[in-house]
C-alpha positions in Angstrom: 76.4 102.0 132.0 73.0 101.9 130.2 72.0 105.2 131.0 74.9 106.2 129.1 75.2 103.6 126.1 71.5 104.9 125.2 71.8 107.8 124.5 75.2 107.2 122.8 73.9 105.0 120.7 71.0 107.4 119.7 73.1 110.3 119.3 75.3 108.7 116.6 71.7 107.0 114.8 70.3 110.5 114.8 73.8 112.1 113.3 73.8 108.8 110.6 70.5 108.8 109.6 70.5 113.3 109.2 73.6 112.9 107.3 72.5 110.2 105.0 69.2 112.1 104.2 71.1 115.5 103.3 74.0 113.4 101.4 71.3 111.8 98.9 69.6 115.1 97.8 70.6 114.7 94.2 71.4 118.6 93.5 72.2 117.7 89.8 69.2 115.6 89.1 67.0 118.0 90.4 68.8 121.7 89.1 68.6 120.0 85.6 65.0 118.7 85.5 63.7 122.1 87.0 65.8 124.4 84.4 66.0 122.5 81.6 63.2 119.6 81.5 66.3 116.9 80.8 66.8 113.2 83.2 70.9 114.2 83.2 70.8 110.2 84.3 70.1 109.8 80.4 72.7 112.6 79.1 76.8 111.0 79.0 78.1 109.0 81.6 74.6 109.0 83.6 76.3 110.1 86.5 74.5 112.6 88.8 77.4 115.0 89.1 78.7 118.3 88.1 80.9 116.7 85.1 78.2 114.8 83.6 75.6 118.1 84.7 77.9 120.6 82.1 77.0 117.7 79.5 73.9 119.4 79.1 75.6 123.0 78.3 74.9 124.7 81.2 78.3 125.3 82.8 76.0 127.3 85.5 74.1 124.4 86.6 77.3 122.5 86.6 78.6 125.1 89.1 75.8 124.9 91.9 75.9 121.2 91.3 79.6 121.0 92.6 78.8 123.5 94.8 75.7 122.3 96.6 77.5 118.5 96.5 80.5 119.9 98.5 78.2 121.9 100.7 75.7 119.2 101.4 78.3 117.0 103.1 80.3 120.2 104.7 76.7 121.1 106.2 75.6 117.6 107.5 79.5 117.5 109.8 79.2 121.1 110.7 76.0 121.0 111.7 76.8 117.8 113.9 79.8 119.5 114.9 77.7 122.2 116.6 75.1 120.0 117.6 77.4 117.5 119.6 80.8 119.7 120.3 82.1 117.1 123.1 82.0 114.0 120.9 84.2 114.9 117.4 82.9 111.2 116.2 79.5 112.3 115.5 80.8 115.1 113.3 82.9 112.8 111.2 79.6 109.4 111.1 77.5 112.4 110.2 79.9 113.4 107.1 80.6 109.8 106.5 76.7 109.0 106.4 76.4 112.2 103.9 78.6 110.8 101.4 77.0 107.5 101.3 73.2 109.4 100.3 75.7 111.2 98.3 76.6 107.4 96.1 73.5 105.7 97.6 70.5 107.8 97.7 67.7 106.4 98.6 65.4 108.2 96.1 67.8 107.3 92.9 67.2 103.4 93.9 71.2 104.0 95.5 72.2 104.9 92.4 74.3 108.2 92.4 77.3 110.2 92.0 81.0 109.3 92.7 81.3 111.5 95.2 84.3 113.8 94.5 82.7 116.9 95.3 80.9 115.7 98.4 84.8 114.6 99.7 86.4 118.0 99.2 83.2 119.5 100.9 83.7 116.8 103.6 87.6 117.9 104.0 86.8 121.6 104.0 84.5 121.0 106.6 86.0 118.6 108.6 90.0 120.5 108.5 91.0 123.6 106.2 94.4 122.4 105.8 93.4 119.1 104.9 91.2 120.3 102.7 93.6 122.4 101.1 96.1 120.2 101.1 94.1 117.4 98.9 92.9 120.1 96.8 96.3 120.9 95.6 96.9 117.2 95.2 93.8 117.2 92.9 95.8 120.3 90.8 99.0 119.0 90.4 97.9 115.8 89.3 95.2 117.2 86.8 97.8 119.8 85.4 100.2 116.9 85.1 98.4 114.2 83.3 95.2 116.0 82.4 93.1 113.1 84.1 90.3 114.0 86.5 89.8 110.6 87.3 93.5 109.7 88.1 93.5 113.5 90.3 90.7 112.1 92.0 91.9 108.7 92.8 95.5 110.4 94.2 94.2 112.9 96.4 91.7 110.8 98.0 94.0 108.3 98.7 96.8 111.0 99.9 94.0 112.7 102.2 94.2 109.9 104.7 97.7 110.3 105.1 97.7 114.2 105.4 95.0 114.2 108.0 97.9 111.9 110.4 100.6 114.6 109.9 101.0 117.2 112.9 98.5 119.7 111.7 97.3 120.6 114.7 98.3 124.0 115.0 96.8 124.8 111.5 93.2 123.7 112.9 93.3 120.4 112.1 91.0 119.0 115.2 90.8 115.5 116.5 92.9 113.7 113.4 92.0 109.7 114.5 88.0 110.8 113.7 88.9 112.8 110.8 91.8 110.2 109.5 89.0 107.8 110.0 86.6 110.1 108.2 89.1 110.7 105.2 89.8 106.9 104.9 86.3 105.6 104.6 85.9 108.0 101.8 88.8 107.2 99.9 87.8 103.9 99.9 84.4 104.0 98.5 85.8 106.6 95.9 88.1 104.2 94.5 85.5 101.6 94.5 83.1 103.7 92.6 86.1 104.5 90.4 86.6 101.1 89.3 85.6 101.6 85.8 88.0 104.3 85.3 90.9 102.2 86.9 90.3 99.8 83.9 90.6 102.5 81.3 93.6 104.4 83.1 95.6 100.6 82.9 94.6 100.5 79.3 95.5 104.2 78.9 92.4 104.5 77.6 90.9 107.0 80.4 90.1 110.4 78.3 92.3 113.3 79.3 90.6 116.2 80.5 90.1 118.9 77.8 90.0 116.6 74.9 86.9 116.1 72.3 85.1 113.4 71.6 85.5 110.8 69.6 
């Protein structure tokens, strides 16, 4: 039983520890310091994300900011995924791990993004249809109240609930991991939401489109 609890145990440290590394590349930090010279930590919200990134007027940075965050977490389950094709756990503590560098990186003092485009990468990755399915969540609920932030906060909590419903013939592979997977995210996305739940119960959140004050 050692023999085997060994290399287990290994296998899933290796998968954590590769996923947390690529998670906590901080694509936004570094696209707008090498383009533009600006900390985008010190520009709006000081978030690390693709929102805050188009604060600086670069809509272009803002777009391979969202898309390396999303691809950063798809790449660190996939690549798990191939690595270790006879144990789907790994695949989803690998994505897991990704989007904790992705809040916590260890070069930002743990200080990062929210992790919304990290999740939908993770989804994509981890089930098409779920994937899809929480990206349309995200839609109708921003076309509908015009609040990222509350389109966020829905389809991550929806996601855990779509990745239990009898997918399987969509592609949907080995739902407890992935349900898992989709959970654990949801969760930390609502906790890193937390200032935004105050403003949305004040009805103060700011609605997506609208100018400054």
């Amino acid at each position: 039983m050692h023999d085997l609890v060994g290399p287990a145990l290994g296998t899933l440290a290796l998968a954590a520890a590769g996923g947390y590394l690529l998670g906590s590349i901080p694509f936004g930090v570094i696209l707008t310091k090498a383009v533009t010279g600006q900390d985008v930590r010190g520009i709006g919200s000081g978030n690390i994300g693709a929102t805050n990134v188009l604060r600086t007027g670069r809509k272009d940075l803002a777009i391979a900011t969202l898309l390396l965050d999303a691809g950063k977490g798809a790449a660190a389950l996939l690549l798990a995924r191939l690595l270790f094709p006879e144990v789907p756990a790994v695949a989803a503590i690998a994505g897991g791990a990704a989007f904790l560098g992705h809040l916590f990186p260890v070069w930002l003092g743990f200080k990062g993004g929210k992790g919304v485009a990290t999740f939908f990468g993770l989804l994509l990755a981890a089930a098409w249809p779920l994937g899809l399915l929480a990206g349309a969540t995200w839609l109708i609920v921003a076309a509908l109240f015009r609040i990222s932030s509350l389109a966020a906060l829905v389809s991550s909590a929806a996601a855990p609930v779509y990745a239990l419903l009898p997918l399987a013939a969509l592609g949907l592979p080995a739902p407890a991991p992935i349900a898992a997977l989709a959970a654990f995210t949801a969760l930390l996305i609502w906790v890193r939401h937390h200032q935004n739940i105050g403003r949305l119960l004040k009805g103060a959140e700011p609605r997506i489109g609208a100018g400054k004050a």
